[in-house]
N, CA, C and O atoms as CSV, one atom per row, in Angstrom:
chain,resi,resn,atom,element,x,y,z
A,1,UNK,N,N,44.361,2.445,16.269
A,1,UNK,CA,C,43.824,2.616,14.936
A,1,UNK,C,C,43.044,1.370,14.539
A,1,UNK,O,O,43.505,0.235,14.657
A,2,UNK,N,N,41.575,1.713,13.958
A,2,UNK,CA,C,40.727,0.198,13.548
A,2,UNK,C,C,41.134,0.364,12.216
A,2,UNK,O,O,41.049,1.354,11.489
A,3,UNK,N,N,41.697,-1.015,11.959
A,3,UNK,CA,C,42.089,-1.726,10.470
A,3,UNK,C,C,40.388,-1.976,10.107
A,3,UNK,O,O,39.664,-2.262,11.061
A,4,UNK,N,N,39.775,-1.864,8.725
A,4,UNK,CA,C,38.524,-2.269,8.452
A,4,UNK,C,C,38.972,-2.714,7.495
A,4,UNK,O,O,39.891,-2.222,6.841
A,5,UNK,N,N,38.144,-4.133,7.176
A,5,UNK,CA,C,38.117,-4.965,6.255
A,5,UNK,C,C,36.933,-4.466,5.044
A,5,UNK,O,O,35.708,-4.497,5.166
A,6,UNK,N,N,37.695,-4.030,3.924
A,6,UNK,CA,C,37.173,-3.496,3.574
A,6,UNK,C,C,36.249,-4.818,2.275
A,6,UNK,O,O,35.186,-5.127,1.738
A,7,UNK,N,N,37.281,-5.045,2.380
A,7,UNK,CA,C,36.229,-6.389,1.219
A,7,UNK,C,C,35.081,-7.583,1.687
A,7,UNK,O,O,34.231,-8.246,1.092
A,8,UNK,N,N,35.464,-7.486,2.823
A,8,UNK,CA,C,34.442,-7.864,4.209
A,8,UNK,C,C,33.470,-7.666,4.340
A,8,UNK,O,O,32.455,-8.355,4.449
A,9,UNK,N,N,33.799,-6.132,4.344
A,9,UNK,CA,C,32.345,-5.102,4.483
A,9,UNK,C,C,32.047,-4.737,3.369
A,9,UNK,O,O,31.111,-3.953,3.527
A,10,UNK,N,N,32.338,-4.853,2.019
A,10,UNK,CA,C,31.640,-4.360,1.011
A,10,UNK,C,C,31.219,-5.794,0.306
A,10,UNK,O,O,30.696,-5.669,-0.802
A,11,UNK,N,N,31.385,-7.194,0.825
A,11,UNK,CA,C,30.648,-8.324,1.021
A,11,UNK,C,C,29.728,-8.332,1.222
A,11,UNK,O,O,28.815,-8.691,0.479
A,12,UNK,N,N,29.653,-7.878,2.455
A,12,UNK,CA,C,28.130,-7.918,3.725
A,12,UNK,C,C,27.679,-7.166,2.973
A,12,UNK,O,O,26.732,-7.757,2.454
A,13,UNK,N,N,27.785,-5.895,2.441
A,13,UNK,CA,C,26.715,-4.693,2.059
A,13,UNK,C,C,26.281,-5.084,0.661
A,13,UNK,O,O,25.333,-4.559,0.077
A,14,UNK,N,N,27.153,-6.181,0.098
A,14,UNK,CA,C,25.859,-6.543,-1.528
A,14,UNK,C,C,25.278,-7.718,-0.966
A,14,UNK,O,O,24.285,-8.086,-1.593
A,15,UNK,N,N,25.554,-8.362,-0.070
A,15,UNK,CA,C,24.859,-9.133,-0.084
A,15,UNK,C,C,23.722,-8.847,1.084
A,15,UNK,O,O,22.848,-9.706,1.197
A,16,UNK,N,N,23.682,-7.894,1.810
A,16,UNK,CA,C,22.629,-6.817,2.475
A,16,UNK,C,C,21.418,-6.128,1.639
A,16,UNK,O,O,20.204,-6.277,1.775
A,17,UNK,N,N,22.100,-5.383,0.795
A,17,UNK,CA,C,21.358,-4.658,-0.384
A,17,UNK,C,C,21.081,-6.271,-1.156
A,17,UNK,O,O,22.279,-6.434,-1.391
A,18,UNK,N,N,20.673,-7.085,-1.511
A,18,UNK,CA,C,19.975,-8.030,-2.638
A,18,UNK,C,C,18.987,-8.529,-1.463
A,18,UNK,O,O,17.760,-8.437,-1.518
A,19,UNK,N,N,19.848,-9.163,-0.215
A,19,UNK,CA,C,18.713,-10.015,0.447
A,19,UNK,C,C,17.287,-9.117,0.937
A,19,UNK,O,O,16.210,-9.672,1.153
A,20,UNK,N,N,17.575,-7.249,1.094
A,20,UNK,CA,C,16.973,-6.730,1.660
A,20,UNK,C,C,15.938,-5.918,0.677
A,20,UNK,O,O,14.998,-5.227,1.070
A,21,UNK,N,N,16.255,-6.115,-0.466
A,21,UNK,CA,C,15.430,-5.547,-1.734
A,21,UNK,C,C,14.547,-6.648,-1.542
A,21,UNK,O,O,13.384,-6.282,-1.716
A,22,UNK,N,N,14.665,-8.081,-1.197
A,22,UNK,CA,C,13.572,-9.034,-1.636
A,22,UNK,C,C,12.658,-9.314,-0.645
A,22,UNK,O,O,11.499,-9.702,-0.787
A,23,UNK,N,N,13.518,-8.996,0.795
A,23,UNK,CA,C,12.736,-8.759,2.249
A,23,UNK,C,C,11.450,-7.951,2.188
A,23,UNK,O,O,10.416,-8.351,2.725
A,24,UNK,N,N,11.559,-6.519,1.357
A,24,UNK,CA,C,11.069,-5.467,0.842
A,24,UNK,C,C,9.509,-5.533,0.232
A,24,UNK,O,O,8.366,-5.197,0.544
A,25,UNK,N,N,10.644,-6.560,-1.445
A,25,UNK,CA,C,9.475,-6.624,-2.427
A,25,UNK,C,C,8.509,-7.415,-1.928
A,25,UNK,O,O,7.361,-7.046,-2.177
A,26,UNK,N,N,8.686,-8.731,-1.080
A,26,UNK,CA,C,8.201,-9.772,-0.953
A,26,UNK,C,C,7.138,-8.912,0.424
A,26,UNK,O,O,6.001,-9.376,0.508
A,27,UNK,N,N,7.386,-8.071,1.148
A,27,UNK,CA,C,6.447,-7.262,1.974
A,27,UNK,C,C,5.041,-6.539,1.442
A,27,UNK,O,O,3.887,-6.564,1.869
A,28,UNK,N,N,5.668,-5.899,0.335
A,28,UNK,CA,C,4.793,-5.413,-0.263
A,28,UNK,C,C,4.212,-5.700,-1.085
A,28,UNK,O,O,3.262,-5.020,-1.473
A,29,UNK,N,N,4.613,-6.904,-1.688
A,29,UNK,CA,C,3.555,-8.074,-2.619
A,29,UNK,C,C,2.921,-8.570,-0.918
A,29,UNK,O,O,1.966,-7.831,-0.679
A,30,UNK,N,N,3.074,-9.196,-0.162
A,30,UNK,CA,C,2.263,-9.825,0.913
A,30,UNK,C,C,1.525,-8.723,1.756
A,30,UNK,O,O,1.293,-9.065,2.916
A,31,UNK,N,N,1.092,-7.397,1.372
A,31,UNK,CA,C,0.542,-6.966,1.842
A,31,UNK,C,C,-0.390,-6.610,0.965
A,31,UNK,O,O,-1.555,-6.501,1.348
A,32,UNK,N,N,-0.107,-6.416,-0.106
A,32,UNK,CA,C,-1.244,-5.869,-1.314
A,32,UNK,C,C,-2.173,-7.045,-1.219
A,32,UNK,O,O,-3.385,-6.855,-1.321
A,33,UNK,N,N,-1.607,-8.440,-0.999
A,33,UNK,CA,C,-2.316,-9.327,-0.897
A,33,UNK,C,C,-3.309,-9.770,0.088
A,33,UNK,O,O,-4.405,-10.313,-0.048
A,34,UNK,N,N,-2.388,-9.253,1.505
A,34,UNK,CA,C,-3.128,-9.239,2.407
A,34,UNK,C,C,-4.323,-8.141,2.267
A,34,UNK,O,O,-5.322,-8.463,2.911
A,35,UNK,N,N,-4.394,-7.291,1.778
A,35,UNK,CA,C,-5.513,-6.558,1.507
A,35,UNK,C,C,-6.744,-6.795,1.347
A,35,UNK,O,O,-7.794,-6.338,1.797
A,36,UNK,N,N,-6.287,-8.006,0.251
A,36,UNK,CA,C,-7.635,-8.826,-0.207
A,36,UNK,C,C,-8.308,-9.366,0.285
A,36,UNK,O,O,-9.529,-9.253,0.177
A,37,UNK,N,N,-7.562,-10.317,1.159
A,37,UNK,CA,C,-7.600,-11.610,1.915
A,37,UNK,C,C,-8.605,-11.298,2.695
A,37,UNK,O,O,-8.606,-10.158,3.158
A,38,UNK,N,N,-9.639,-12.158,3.021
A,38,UNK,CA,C,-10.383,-12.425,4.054
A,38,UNK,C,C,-10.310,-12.821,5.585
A,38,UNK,O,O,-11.160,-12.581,6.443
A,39,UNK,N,N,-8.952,-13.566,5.753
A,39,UNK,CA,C,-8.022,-14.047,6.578
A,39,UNK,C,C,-6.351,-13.060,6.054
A,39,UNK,O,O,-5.510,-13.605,5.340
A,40,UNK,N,N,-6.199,-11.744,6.536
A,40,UNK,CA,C,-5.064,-11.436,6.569
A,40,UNK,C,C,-3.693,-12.064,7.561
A,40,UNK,O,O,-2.498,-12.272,7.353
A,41,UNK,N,N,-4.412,-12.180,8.448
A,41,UNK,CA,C,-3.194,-12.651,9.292
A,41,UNK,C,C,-1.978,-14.595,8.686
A,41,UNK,O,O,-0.900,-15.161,8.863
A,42,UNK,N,N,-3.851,-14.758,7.672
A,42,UNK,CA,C,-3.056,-16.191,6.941
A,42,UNK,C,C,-2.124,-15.948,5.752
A,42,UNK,O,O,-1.588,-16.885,5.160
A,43,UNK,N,N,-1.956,-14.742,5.438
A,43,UNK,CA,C,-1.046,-14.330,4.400
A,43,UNK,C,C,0.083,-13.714,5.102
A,43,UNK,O,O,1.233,-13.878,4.695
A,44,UNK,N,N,-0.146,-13.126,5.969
A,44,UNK,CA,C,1.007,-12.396,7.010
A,44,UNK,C,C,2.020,-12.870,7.714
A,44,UNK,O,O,3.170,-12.548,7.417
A,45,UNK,N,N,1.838,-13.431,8.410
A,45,UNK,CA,C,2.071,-14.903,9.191
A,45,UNK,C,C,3.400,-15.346,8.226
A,45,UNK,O,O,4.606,-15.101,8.211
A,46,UNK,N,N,2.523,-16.077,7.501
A,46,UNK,CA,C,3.744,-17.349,6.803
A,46,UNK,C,C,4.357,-16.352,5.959
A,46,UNK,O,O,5.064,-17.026,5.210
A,47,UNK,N,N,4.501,-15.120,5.639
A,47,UNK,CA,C,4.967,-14.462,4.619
A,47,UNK,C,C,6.049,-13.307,5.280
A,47,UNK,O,O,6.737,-12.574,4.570
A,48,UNK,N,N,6.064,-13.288,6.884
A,48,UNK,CA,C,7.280,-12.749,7.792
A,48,UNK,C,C,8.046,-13.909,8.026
A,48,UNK,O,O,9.242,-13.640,8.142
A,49,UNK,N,N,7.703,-15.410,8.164
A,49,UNK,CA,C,8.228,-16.235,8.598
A,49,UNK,C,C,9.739,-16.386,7.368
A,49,UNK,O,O,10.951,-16.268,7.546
A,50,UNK,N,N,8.902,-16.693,6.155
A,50,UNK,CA,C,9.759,-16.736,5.023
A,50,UNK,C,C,10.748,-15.689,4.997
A,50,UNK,O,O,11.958,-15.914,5.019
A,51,UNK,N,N,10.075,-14.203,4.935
A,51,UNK,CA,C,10.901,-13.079,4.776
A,51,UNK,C,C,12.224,-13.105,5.571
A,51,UNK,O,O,13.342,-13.163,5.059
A,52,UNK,N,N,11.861,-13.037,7.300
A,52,UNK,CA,C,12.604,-12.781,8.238
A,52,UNK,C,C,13.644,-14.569,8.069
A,52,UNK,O,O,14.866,-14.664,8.187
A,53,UNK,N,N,12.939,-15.410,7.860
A,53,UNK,CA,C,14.034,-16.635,8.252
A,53,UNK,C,C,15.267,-16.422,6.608
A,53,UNK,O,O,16.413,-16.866,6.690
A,54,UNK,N,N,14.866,-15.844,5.521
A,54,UNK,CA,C,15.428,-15.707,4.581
A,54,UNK,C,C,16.784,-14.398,4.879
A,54,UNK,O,O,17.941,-14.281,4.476
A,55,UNK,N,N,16.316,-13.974,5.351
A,55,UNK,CA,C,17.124,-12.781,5.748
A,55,UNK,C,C,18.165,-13.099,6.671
A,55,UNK,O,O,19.253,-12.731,6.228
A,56,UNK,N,N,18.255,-13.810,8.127
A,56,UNK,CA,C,19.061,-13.935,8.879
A,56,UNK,C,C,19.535,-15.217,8.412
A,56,UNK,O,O,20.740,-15.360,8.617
A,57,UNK,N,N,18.929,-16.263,7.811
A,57,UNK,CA,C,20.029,-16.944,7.094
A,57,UNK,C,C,21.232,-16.523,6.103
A,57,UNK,O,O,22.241,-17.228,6.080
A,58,UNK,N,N,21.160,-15.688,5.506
A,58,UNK,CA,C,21.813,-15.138,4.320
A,58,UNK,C,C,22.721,-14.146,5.409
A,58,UNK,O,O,23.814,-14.626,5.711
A,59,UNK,N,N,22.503,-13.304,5.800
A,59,UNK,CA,C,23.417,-12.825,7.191
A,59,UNK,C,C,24.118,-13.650,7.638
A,59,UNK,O,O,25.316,-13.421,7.468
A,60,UNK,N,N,23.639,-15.402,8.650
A,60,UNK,CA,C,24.416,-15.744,9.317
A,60,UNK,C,C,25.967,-16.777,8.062
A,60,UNK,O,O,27.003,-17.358,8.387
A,61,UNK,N,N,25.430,-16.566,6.939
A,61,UNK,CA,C,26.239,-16.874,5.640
A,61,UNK,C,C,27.089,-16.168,5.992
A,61,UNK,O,O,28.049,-16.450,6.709
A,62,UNK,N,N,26.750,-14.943,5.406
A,62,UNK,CA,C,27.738,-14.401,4.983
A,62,UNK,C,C,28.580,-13.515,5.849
A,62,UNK,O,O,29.664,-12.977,5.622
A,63,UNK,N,N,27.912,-13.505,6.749
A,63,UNK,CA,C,29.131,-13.100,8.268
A,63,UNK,C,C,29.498,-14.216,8.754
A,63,UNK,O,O,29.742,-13.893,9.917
A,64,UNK,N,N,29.734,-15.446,8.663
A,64,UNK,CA,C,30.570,-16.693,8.548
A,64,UNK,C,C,29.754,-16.738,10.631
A,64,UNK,O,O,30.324,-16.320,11.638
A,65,UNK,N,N,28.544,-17.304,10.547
A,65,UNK,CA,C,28.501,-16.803,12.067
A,65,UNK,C,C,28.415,-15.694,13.140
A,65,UNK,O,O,28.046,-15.813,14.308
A,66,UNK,N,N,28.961,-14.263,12.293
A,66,UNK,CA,C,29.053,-13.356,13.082
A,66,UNK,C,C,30.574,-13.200,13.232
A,66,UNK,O,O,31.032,-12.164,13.714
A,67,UNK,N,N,31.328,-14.158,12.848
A,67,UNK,CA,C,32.744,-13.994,13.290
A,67,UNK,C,C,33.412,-12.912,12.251
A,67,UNK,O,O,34.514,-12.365,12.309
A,68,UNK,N,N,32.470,-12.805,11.380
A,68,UNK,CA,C,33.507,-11.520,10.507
A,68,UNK,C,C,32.703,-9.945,10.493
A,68,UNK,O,O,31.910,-9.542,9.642
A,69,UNK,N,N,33.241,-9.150,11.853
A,69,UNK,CA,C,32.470,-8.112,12.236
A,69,UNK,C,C,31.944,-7.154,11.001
A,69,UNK,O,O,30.832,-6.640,10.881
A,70,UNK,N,N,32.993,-7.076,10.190
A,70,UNK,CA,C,32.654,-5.861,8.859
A,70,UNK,C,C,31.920,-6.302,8.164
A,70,UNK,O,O,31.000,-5.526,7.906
A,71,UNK,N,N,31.833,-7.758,7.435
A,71,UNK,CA,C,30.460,-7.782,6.764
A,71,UNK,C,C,29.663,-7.854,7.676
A,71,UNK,O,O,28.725,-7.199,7.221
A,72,UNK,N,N,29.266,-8.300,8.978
A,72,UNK,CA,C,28.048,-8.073,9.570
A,72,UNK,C,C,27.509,-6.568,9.634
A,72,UNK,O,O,26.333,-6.256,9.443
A,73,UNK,N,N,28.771,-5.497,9.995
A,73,UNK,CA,C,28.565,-3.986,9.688
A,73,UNK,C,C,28.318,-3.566,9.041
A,73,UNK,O,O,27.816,-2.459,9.234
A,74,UNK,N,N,28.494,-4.233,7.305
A,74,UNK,CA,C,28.454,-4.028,5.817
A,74,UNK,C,C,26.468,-4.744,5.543
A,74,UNK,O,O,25.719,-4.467,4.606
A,75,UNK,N,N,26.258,-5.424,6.434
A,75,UNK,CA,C,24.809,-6.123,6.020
A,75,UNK,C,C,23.907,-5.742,6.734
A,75,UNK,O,O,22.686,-5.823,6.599
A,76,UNK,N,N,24.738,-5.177,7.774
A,76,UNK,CA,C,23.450,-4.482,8.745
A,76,UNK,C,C,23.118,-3.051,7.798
A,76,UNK,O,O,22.069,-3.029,7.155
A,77,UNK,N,N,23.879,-2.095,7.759
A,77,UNK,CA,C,24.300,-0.952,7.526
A,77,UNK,C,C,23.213,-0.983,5.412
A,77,UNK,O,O,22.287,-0.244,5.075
A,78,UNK,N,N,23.513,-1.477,5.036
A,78,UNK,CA,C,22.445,-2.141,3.890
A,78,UNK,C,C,21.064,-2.394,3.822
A,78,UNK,O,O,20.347,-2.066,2.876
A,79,UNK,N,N,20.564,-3.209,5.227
A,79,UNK,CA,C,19.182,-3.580,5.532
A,79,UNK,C,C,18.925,-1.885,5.992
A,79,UNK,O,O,17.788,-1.556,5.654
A,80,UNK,N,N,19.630,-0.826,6.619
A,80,UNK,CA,C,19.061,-0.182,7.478
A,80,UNK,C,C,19.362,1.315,6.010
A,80,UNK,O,O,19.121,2.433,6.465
A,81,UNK,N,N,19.807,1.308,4.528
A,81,UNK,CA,C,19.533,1.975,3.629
A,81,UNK,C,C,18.719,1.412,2.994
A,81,UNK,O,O,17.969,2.253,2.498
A,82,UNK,N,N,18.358,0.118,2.645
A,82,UNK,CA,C,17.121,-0.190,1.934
A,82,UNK,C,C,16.243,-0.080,2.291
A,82,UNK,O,O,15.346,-0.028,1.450
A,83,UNK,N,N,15.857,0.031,3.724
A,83,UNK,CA,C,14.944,0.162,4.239
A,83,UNK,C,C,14.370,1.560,4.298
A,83,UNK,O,O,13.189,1.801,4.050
A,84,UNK,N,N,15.277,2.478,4.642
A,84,UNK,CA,C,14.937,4.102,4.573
A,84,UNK,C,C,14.321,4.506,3.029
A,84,UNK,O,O,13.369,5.269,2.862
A,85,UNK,N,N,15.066,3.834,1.964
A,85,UNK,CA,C,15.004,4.068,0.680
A,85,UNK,C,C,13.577,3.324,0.454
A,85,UNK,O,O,12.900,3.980,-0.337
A,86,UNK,N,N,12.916,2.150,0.910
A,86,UNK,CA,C,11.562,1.508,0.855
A,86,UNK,C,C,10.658,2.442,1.495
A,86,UNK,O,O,9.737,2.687,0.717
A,87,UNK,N,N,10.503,3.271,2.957
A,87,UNK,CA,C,9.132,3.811,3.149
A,87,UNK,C,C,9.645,4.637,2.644
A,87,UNK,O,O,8.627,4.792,1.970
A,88,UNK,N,N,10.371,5.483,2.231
A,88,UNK,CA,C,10.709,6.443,1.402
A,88,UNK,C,C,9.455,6.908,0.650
A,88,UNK,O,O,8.582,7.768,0.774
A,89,UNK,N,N,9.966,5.403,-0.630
A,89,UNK,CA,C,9.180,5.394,-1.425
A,89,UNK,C,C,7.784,4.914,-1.250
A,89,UNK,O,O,7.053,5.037,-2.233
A,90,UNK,N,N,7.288,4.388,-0.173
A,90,UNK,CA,C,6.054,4.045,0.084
A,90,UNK,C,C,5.317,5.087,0.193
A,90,UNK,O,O,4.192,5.207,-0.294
A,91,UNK,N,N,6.054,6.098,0.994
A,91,UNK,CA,C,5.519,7.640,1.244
A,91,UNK,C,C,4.745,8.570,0.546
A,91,UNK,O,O,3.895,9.410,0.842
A,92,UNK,N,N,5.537,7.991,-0.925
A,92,UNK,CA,C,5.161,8.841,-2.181
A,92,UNK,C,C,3.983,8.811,-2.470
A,92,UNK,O,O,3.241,7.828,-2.464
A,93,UNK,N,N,3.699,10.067,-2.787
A,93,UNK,CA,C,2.013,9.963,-3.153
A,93,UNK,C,C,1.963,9.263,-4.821
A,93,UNK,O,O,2.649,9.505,-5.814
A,94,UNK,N,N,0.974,8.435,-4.615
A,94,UNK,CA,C,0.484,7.653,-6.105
A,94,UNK,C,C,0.091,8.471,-7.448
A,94,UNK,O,O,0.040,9.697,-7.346
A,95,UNK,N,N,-0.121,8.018,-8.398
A,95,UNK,CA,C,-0.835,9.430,-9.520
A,95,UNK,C,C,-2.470,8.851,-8.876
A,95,UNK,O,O,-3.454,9.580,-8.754
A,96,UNK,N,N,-2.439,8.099,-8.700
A,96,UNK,CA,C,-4.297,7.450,-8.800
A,96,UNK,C,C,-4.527,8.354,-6.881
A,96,UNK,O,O,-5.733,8.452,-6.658
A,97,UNK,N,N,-4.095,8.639,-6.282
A,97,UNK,CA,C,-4.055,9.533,-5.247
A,97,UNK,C,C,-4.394,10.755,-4.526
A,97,UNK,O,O,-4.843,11.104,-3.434
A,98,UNK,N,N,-3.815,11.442,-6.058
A,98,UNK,CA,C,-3.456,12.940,-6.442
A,98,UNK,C,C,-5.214,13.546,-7.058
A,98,UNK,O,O,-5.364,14.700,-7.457
């Protein structure tokens, strides 16, 4: 029988769901931007670096290393609903679209 830590994993998963809403927003502000840009790849670039190094820091937090399997299960399991729930909504058709 697996004992699950349940406060562990419902650790990892708020702190999954906040870091991964900003992974998100901060994508889609750096792409609207990149739009503009004349040099996209100079907005792109430093703006995955931030995203992605922000993200697995806050992971290797709060799974103490990896040594505490359920919040890592609880933060993975978070990045991989915010994420469904983001192109989701990217999907959506705009009113200016229609």
């Amino acid at each position: 029988m697996v004992i699950i830590d349940w406060p562990g994993a419902l650790m990892g998963f708020g702190a999954g769901v906040v870091v991964s809403i900003l992974y998100f927003a901060g994508l889609a502000v750096t792409v609207r931007v990149a739009l503009g840009a004349s040099r996209p790849s100079s907005v792109l670039l430093p703006s995955a670096l931030v995203r992605i190094g922000l993200l697995l820091s806050v992971g290797w937090l709060v799974t103490a290393g990896v040594t505490l399997p359920w919040a890592f299960a609880g933060y993975g399991l978070a990045f991989f609903l915010v994420r469904l729930f983001a192109t989701t909504l990217a999907r959506l058709p705009r009113p200016e679209d229609i």
